[in-house]
VEXLO-109234 format. One line per field, with one value per residue: residue number from 0; residue in one letter; y, x, z of N, C-alpha, C in turn. Coordinates in Angstrom, 3 decimals. Layout:
num	[NUM|...]
residuo	[a|...]
n.yy	[Y|...]
n.xx	[X|...]
n.zz	[Z|...]
ca.yy	[Y|...]
ca.xx	[X|...]
ca.zz	[Z|...]
c.yy	[Y|...]
c.xx	[X|...]
c.zz	[Z|...]
END
This chain:
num	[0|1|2|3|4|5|6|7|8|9|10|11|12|13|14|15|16|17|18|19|20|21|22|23|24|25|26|27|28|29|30|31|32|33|34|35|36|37|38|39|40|41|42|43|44|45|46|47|48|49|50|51|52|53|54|55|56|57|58|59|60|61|62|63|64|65|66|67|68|69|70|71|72|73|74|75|76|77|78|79|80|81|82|83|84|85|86|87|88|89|90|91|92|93|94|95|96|97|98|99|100|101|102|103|104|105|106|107|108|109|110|111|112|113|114|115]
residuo	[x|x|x|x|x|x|x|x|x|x|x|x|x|x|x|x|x|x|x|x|x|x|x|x|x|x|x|x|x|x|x|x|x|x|x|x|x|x|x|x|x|x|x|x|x|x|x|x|x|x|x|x|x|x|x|x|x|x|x|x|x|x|x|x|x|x|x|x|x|x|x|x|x|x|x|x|x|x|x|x|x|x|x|x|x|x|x|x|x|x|x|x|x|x|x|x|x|x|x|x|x|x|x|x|x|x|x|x|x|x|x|x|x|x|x|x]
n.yy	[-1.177|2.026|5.313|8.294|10.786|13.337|15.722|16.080|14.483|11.973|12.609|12.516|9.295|8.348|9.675|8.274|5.525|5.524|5.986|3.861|0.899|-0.666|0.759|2.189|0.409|-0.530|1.674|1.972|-0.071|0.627|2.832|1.516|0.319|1.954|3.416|1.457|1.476|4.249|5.341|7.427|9.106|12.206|12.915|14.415|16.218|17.263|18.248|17.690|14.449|11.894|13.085|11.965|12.770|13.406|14.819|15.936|15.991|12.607|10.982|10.432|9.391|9.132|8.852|7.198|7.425|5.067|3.408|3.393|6.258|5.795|8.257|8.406|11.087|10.792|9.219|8.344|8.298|5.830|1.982|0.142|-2.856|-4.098|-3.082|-1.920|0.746|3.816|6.658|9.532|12.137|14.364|14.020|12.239|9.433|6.682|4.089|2.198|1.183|-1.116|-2.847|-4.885|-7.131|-6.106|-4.864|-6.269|-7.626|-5.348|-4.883|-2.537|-2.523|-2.930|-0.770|1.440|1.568|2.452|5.459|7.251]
n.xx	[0.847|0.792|1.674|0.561|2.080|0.852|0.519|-2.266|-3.458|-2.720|-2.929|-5.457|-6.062|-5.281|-6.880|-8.928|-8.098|-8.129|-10.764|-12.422|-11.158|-11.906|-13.326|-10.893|-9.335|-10.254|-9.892|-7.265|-6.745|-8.439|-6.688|-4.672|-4.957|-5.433|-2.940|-1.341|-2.128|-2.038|0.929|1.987|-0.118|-1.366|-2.734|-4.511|-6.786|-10.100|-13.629|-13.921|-12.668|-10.946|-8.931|-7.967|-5.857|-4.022|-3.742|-5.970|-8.416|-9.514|-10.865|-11.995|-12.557|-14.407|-15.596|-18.509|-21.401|-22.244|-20.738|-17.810|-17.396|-16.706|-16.208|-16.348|-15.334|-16.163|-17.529|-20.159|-19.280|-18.216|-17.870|-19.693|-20.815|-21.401|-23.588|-23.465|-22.049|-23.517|-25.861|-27.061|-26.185|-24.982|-22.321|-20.824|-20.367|-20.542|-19.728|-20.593|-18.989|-18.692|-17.687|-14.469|-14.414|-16.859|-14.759|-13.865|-16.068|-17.599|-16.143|-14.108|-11.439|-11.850|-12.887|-11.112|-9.313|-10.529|-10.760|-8.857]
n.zz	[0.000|-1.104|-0.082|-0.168|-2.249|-1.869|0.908|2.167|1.145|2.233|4.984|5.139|4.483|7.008|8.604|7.811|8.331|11.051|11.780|10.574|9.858|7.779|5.493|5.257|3.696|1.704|0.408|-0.353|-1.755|-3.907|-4.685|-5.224|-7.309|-9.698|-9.069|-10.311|-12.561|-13.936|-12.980|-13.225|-12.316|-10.350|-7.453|-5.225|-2.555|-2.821|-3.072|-0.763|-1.307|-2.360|-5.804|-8.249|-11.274|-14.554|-17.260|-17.131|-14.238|-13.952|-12.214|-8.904|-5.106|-2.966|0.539|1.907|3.932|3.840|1.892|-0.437|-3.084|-6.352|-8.533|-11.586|-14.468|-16.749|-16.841|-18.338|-20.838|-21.322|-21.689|-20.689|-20.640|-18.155|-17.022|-15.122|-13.912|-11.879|-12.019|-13.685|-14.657|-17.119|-17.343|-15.534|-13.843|-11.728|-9.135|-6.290|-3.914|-1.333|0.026|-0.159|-1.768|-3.585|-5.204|-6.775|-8.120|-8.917|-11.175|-11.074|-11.557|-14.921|-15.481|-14.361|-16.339|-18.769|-17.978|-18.940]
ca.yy	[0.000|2.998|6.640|9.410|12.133|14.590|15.278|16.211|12.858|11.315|12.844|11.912|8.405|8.617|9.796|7.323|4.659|6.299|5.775|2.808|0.629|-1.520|1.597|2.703|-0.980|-0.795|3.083|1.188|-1.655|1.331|3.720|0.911|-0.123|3.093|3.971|0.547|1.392|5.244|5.302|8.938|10.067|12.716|12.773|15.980|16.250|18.180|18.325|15.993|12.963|12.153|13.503|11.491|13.357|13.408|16.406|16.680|15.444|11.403|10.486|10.346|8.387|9.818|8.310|7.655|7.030|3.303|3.059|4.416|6.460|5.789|9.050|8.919|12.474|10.779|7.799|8.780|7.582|4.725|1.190|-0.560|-3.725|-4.815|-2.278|-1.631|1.977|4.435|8.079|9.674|13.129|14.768|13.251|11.376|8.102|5.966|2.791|2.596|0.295|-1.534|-4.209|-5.394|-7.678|-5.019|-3.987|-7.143|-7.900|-4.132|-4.599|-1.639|-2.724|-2.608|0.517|2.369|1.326|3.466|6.370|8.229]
ca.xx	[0.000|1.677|1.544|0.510|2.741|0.157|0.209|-3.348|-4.378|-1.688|-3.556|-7.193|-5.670|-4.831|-7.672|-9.876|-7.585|-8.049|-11.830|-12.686|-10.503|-12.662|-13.352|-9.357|-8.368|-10.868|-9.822|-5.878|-6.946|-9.100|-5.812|-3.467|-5.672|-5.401|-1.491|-0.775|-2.487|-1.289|1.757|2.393|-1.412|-1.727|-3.811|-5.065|-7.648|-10.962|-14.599|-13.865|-12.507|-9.033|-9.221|-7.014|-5.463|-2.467|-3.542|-7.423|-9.251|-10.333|-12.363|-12.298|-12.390|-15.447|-15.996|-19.977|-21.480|-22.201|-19.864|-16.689|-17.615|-15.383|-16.348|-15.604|-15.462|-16.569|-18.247|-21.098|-18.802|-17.514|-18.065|-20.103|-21.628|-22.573|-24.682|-22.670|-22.348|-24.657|-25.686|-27.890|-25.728|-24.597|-20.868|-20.256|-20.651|-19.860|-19.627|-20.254|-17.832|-19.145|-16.712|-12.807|-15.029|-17.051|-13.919|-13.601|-17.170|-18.249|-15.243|-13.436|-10.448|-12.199|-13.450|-10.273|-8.752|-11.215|-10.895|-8.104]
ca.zz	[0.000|-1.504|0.631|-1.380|-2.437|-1.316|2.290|2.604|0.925|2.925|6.010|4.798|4.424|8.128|9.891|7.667|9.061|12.498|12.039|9.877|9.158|6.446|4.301|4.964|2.773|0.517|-0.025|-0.326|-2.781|-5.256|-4.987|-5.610|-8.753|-9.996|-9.229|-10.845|-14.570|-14.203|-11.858|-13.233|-11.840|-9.264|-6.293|-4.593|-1.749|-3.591|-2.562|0.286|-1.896|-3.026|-6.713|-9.732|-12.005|-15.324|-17.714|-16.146|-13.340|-14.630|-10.942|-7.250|-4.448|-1.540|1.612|2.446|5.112|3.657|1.508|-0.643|-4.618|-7.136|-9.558|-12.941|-14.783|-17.993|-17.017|-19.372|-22.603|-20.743|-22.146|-19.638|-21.159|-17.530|-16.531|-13.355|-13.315|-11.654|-12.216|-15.083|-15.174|-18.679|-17.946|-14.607|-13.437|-10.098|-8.659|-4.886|-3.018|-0.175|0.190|-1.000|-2.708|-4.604|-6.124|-8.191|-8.603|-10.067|-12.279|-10.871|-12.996|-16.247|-15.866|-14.135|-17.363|-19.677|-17.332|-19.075]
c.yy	[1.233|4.316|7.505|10.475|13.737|14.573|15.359|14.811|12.055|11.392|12.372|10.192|8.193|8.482|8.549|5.977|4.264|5.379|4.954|1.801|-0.142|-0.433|2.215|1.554|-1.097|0.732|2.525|0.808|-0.538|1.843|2.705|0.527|0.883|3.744|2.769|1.046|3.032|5.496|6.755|9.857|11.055|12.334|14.178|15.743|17.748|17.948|17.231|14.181|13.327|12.038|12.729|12.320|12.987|14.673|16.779|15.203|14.189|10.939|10.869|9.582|9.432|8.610|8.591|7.360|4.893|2.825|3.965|4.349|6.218|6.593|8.963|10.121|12.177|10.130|7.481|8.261|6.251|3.422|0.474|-1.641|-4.434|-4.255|-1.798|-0.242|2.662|6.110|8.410|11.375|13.140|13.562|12.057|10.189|7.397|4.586|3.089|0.844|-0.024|-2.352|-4.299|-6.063|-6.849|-4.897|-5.046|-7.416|-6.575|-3.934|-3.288|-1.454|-2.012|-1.308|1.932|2.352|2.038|4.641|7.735|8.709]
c.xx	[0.887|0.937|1.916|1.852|2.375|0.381|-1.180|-3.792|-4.130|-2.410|-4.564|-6.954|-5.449|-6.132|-8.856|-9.164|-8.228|-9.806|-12.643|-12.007|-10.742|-12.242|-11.538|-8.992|-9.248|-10.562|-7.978|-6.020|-7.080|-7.746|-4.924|-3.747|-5.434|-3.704|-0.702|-1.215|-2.289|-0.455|2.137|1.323|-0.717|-2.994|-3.353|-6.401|-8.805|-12.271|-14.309|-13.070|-11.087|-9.532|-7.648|-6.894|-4.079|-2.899|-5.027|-7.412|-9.902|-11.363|-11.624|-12.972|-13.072|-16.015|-17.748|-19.885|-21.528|-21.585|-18.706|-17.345|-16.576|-16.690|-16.025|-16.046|-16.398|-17.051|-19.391|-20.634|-18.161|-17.930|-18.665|-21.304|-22.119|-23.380|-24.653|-22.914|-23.368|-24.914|-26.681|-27.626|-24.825|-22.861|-20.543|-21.182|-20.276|-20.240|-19.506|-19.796|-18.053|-18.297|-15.511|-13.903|-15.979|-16.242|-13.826|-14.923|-17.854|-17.018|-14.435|-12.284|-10.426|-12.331|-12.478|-9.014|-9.181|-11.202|-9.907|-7.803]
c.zz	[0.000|-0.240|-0.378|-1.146|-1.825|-0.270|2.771|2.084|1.866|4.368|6.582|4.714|6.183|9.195|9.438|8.147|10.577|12.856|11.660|9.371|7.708|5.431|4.322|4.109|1.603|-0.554|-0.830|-2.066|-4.003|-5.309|-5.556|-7.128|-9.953|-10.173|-10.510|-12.603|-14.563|-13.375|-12.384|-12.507|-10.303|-8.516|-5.567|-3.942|-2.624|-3.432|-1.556|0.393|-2.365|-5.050|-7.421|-10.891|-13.000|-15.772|-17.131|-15.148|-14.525|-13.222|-10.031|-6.400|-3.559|-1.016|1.833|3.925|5.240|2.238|0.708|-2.593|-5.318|-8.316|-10.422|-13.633|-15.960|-18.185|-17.862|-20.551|-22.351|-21.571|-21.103|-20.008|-19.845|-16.604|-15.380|-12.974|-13.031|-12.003|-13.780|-15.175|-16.392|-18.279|-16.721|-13.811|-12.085|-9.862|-7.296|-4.425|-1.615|0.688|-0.439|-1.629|-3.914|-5.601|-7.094|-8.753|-9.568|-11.134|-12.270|-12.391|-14.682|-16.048|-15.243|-15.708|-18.592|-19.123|-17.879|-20.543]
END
């Protein structure tokens, strides 16, 4: 489990530790998914959520109360033959993350892979 570059993510990583640890490994698992298929991305703390970035904003990672968003900016053009994602705004899309298991079952993967 990598430690962000940011310190405010780095922080937010911390206190969600502090206070959950479930949603702190499932917050781990999405970031590591994510550093692994763009290891150049940024991360920056931005409405609340740790925000992914190379030349724009591609998603974000927000803590619920019952579970963790994975935002996509563009999830709207996305390829999603299994009907996973949620949302019916002009561009963005999400997947909510309940579980480490979630992350393989909503196909995280696939779809952090169309994200950029």
């Amino acid at each position: 489990m990598k430690k962000s570059k940011n310190k405010e993510v780095q922080k937010f990583l911390g206190d969600i530790e502090s206070i959950d640890v479930e949603k702190f490994r499932i917050l781990q698992e999405l970031r590591d998914i994510v550093l692994t298929q763009y290891p150049e991305v940024n991360e920056r703390m931005m409405y609340g959520g740790i925000m992914f970035s190379l030349e724009d904003d591609f998603g974000g990672l927000f803590v619920r109360k019952q579970h963790i968003s994975f935002e996509f900016s563009s999830g709207a053009f996305m390829n999603d033959p299994y009907k996973i994602l949620e949302g019916t705004g002009k561009f963005r899309r999400h997947l909510k993350i309940g579980s480490l298991a979630d992350i393989e079952d909503k196909k995280v993967d696939f779809f952090v892979k169309q994200a950029v």
